[in-house]
N, C-alpha and C positions, 0 to 999 in steps of 0.2 A: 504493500500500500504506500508507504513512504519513499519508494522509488520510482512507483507509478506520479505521484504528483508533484516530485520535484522535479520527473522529466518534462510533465505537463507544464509547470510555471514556469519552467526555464525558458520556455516557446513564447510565454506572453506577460514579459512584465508587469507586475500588479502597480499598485497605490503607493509611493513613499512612503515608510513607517521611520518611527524610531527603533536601533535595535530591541529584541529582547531582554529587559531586566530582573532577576527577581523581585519580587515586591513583597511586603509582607502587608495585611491590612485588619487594621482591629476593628471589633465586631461585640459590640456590647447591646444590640438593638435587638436582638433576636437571635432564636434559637433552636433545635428538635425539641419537636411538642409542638411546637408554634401551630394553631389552627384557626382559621377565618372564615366564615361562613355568612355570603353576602347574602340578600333578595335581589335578583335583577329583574330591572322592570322598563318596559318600553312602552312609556308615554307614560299613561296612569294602570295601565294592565303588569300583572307579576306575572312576568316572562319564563321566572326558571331561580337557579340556584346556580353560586356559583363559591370553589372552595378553593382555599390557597391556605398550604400545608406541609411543612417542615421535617421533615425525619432524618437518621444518621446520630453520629456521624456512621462514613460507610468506606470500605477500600476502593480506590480503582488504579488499579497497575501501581500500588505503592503510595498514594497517596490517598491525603484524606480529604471526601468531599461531603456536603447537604446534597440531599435529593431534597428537591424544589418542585412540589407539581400543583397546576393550576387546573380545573375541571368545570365545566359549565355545560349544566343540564336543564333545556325546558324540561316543564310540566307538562301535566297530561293535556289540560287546555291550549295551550299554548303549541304543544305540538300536532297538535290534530292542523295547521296550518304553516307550520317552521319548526321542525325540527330540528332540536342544537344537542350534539353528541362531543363537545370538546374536550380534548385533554394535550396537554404542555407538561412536560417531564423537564428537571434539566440537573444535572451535574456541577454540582460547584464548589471549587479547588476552596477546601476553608483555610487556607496559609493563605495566598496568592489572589482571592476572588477571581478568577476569570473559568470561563465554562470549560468543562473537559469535556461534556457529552451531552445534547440537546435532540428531542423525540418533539414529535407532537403528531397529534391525530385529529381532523377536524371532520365535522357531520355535522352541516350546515344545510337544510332542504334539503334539492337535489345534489349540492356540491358536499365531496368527501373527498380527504385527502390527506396519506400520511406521508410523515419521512423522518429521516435522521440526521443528523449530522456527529462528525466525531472532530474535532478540535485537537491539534497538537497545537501547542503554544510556545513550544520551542522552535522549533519549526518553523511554526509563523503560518502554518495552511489550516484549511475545513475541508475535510471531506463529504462528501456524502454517497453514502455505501450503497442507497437506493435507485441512483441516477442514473436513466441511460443514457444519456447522453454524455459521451465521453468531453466535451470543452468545459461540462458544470459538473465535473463531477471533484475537483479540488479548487480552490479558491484563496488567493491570499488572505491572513487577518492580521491585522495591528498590535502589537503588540499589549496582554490582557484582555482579548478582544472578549463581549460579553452575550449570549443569546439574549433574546428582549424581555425574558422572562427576569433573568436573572440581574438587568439593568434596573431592576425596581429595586432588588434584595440589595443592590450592592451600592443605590443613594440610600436605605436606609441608614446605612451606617455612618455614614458622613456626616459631619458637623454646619445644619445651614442655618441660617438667617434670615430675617427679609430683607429683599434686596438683591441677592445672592441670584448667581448666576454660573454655573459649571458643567463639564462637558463628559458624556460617559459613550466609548468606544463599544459600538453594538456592529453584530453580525448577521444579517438575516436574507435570507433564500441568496443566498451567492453574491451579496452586496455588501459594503462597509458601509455604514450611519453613522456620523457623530452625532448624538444624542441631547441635544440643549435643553438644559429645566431651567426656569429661571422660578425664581419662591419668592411668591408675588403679595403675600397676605396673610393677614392672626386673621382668624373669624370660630366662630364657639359652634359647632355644627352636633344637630342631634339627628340621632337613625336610632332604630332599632333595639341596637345594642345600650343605646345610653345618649348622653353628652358630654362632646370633649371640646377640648381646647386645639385647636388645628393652626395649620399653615396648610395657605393653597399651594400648591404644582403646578407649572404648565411644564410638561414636555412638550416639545417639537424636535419634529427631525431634520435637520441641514442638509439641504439638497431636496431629491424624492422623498416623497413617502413613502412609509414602510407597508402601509397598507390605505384605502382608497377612503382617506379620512375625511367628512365632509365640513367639519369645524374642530374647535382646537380641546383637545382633551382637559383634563382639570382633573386632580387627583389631591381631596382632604387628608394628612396626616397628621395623627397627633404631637403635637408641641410638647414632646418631651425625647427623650435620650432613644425610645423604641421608635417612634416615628411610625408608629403601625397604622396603615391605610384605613381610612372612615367609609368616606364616601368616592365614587369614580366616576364619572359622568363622561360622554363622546356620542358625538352624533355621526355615525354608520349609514348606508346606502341606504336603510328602511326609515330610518328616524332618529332619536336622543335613545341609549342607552345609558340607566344610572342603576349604580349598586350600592346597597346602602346594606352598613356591617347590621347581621344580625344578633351573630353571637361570636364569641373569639377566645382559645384559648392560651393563655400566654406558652410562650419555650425558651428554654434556657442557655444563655450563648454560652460557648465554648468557654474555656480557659485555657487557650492554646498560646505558649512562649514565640517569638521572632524565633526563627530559626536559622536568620541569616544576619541575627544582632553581633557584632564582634563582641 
């Protein structure tokens, strides 16, 4: 596999990066256990349920990662005309935060579609092991490049403000995104779950979209050290999609030392 795609790069120069660094990144925001259980609801109708969910830590080829998976399922009514069967898996290096392994499976109506990708970061490529098409089947990434999943998990732990504006290196269907959130707002937001004290999010993506977004997403996090997502709100090809926490249970971050501290 590694000789197959560094024959392929070698043909088509990719994106300028910086080289490869270690990195180490502390992580005090969250943890295995972690569990979040939205209502999605589109317009004033409850569309379905949607879960994001923390387990590990777990091996892969020697190191240590979180498995990070996101699932979203209409309901009965809701699917008697849109069917949503979604699930996002992802692999993430708990020393380094960058993805090692990224799945998803989507069942949307008529539209359904899986794949993988497997991530060397040394290296610097993505592959994907599903592809027929031999020109997409390795891809250069940037150095810590991150699935989109895992670009949520990995501003939680950062330290923002309002005002604050910073940039997070994403990888998705064969493309590089740098990822711009700017943390725009304190507002006290209630769902479900309760009421907290938040800062708003806008991601946007520099360049294309990642996906055929019809206005600007908005994402509630609470205004303390976990940052744990409230409310999500985006408006999609059919309408406004918003999620609103219904129940959440906390998980406990690692205690993991630097490993590359002199």
């Amino acid at each position: 596999m590694l000789a197959f795609c560094v024959a392929a790069l070698a043909q088509s120069p990719g994106e300028p990066g910086d080289p490869y660094a270690p990195r180490f990144v502390e992580n005090h925001a969250w943890g295995p256990g972690e569990r979040l259980v939205f209502s999605v609801e589109y317009g004033i109708i409850k569309a379905g349920t949607a879960t994001l969910s923390v387990t590990g830590p777990e091996d892969y080829e020697g190191l240590m990662a979180y498995r990070i998976t996101a699932e979203a399922r209409s309901n009965p009514a809701f699917s008697a005309f849109f069917r949503v069967r979604d699930l996002n898996e992802s692999l993430l290096d708990a020393v380094q935060f960058h993805t090692l392994l990224f799945h998803k499976s989507l069942e949307e109506g008529d539209y359904t579609h899986s794949e993988s990708v497997i991530f060397d970061q040394e290296a610097g490529y993505a592959y994907y092991p599903d592809e027929t098409d031999s020109t997409k089947m390795c891809s250069e990434i940037l150095p810590h490049a991150l699935d989109v999943l895992s670009c949520f998990y990995y501003a939680r732990t950062m330290d923002f403000q309002i005002g604050d504006v910073f940039y997070i290196e994403s990888h998705v269907d064969n493309e590089n995104y740098p990822l711009r959130v700017t943390v725009d707002r304190r507002e006290r937001i209630r769902v479900p779950a309760g009421e907290f004290e938040c800062l708003l999010l806008r991601p946007e993506v520099v360049g294309e979209g990642i996906f055929d977004q019809q206005g600007e997403l908005y994402v509630w996090v609470t205004d303390d050290e976990a940052h744990m997502p409230v409310l999500l709100r985006s408006a999609i090809v059919i309408g406004e999609i918003t999620c609103l926490l219904e129940d959440y249970t906390p998980g406990t971050p690692l205690d993991i030392e630097n490993p590359f501290a002199d």
